[in-house]
C-alpha positions in Angstrom: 99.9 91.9 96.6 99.7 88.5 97.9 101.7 85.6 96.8 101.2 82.0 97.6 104.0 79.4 97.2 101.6 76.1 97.6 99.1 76.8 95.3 101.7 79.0 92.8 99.4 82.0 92.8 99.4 85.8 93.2 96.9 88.1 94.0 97.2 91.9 93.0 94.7 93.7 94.7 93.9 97.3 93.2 92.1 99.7 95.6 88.2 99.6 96.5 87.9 96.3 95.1 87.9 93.5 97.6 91.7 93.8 98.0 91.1 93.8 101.5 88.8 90.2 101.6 91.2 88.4 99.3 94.1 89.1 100.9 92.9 88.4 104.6 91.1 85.1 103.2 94.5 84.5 101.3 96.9 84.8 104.0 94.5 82.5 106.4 93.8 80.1 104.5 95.8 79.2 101.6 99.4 80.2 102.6 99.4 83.6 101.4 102.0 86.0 101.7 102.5 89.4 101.5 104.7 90.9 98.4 106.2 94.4 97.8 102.8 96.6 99.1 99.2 96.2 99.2 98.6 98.0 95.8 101.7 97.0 93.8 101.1 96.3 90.1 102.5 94.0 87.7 105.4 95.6 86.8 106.7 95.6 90.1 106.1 92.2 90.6 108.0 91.7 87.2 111.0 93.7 88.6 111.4 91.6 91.9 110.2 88.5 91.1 112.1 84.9 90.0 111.9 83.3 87.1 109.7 80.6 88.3 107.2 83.0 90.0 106.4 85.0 86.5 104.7 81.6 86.0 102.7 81.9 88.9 98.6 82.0 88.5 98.0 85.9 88.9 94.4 87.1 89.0 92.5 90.4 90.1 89.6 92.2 90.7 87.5 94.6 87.9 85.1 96.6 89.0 83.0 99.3 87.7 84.2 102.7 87.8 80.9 104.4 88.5 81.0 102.1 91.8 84.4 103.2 92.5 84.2 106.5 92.2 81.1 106.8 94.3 83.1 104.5 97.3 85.8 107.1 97.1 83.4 110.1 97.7 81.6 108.4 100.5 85.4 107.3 102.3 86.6 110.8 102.1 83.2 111.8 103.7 82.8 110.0 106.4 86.9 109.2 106.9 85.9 107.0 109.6 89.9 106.5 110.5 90.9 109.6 110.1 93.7 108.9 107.4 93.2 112.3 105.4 94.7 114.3 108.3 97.3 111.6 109.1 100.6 113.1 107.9 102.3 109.5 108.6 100.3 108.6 105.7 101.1 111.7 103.2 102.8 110.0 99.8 105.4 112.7 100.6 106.4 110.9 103.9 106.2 107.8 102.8 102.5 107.0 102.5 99.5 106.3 100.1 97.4 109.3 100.3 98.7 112.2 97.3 97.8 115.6 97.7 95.1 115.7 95.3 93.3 113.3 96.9 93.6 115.7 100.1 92.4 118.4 98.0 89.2 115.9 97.5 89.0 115.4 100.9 89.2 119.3 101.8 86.6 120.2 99.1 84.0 117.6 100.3 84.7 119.1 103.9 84.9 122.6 103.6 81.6 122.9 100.9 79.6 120.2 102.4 79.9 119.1 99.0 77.5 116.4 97.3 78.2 113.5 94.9 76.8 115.2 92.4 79.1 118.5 93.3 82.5 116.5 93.9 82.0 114.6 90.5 81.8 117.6 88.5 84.4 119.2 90.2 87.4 116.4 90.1 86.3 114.2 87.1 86.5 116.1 83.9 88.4 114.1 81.4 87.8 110.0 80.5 88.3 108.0 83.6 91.3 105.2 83.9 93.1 103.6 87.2 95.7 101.7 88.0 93.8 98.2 86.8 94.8 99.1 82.9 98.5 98.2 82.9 98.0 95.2 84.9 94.6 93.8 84.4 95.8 92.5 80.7 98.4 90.6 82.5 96.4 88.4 84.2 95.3 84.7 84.0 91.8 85.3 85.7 89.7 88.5 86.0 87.4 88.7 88.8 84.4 90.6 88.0 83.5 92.7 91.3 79.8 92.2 90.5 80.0 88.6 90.4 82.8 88.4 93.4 81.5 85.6 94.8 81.2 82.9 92.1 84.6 84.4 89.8 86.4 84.2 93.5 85.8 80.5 93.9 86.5 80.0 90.1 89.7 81.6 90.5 91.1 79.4 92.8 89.8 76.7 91.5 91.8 77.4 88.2 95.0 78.2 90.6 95.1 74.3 92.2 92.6 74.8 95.5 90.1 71.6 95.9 86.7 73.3 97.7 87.8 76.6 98.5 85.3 77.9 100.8 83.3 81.3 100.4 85.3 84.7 100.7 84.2 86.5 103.6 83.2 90.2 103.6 86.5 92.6 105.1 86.6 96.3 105.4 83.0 97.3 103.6 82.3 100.9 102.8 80.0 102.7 105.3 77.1 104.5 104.3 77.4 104.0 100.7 73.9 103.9 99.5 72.9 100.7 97.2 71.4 102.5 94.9 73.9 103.5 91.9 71.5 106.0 90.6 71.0 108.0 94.3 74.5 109.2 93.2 74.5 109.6 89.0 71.4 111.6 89.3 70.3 113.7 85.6 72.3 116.7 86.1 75.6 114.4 85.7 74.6 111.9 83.1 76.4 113.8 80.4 79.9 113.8 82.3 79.7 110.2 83.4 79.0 109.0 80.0 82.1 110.8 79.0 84.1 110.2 81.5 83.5 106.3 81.9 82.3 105.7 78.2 85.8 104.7 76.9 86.8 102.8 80.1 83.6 100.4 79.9 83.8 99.8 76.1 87.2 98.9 76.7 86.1 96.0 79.8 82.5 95.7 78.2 80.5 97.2 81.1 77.1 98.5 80.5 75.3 102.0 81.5 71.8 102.0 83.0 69.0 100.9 80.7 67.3 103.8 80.8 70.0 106.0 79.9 69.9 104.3 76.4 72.7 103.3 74.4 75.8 105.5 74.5 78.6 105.3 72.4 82.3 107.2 73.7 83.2 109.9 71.1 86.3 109.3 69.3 87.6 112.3 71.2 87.4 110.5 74.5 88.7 107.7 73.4 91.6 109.2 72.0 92.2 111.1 75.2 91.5 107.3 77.3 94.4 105.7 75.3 97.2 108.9 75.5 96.6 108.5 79.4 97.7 104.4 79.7 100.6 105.1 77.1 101.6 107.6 79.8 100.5 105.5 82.3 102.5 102.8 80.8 105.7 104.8 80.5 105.7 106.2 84.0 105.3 102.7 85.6 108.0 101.7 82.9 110.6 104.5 84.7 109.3 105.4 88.1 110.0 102.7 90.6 107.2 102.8 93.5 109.1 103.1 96.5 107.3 99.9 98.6 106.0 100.5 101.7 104.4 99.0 105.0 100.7 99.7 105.5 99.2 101.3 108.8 99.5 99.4 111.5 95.6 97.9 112.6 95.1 97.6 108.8 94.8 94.4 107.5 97.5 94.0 105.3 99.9 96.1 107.7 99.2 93.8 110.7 99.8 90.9 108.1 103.2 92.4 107.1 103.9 92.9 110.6 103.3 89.1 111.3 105.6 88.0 108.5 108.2 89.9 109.2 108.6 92.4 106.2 
């Protein structure tokens, strides 16, 4: 999270969507600071913050879940930095990374697992994230697929004259362009079931020629039992905040100011 004084804005970046970018361009150029951690939501913010900053500008960043999910698998694959067998890092001692996402990480590793193999294996019920309890809350939604134009419209609505372009940080290797290369026909069935209710919800659209899908009531149901438990654990489970790797972007920026 990223919180600018000057301009009376925050940014709440949620994972694998330009968090990275935002907050670097943030900090460097419009008086950005760092708040609580990278990935804390709104009601953490609500819980710290004064008066006068609950009337800040707050925006974030959507993006489609199909995208995300596909980022994740090629990150865990490739784990350029390492970070899966970094225990500093374990949620358990005081990092980010839970054990199920190890168990992710090991099952991608020790099968040589595909897309197509991982998906079926780890995503079985309708998809949600940490974006539905806070995206609501927001004065400005940045769609990820339209980064650059909502990016400049969103500080344009928070007080910046001319903000300048947002410059690419911390891009996924080796993910392949091509959306489809992943959601090949053996999982279409699961990933209209498992993203169905979360893109009616934000109005994002399948591939044409998968046709027009509808989410059964069944997932929906399922969708909205998971944010009301969603809601309630954020409601009584304070995140304990922490400081982000050193060499990282936001660590080395929390390191710089001081927190």
């Amino acid at each position: 999270m990223i919180i600018s004084h000057k301009y009376k804005m925050i940014f709440i970046g949620f994972p694998f969507s330009a968090s990275s970018a935002i907050t670097k361009e943030l900090y460097l150029q419009y008086e950005g600071k760092p708040y609580l951690s990278k990935h804390s939501l709104y009601k953490e913010f609500k819980r710290h913050a004064k008066e006068k900053e609950l009337q800040y500008f707050m925006f974030a960043v959507l993006r489609n879940p199909m995208e995300i999910v596909a980022t994740r698998y090629v990150k865990m694959k490739k784990d350029v930095k390492g970070n899966f067998h970094n225990k500093k890092l374990f949620k358990e001692n005081g990092g980010h990374i839970t054990r199920r996402q190890r168990d992710k990480h090991r099952f991608i590793h020790e099968n040589n697992a595909t897309f197509q193999q991982f998906f079926l294996r780890f995503y079985k019920r309708p998809y949600d994230n940490i974006s539905s309890s806070t995206i609501d809350k927001c004065n400005y939604i940045i769609r990820y697929e339209k980064i650059d134009k909502d990016y400049i419209d969103a500080l344009k609505k928070a007080g910046v004259d001319n903000p300048r372009p947002l410059p690419a940080a911390n891009r996924t290797l080796g993910k392949n362009k091509d959306l489809m290369s992943y959601y090949t026909p053996e999982i279409k069935k699961r990933a209209l079931y498992v993203f169905g209710p979360f893109f009616e919800k934000y109005n994002y659209s399948f591939p044409e020629s998968w046709g027009e899908n509808k989410p059964t009531l069944y997932s929906r149901l399922i969708f909205k039992l998971a944010l009301f438990l969603r809601n309630i654990r954020e409601d009584f489970f304070i995140t304990k905040n922490h400081k982000s790797l050193k060499g990282t972007i936001y660590g080395d920026i929390q390191r710089n100011e001081g927190k």
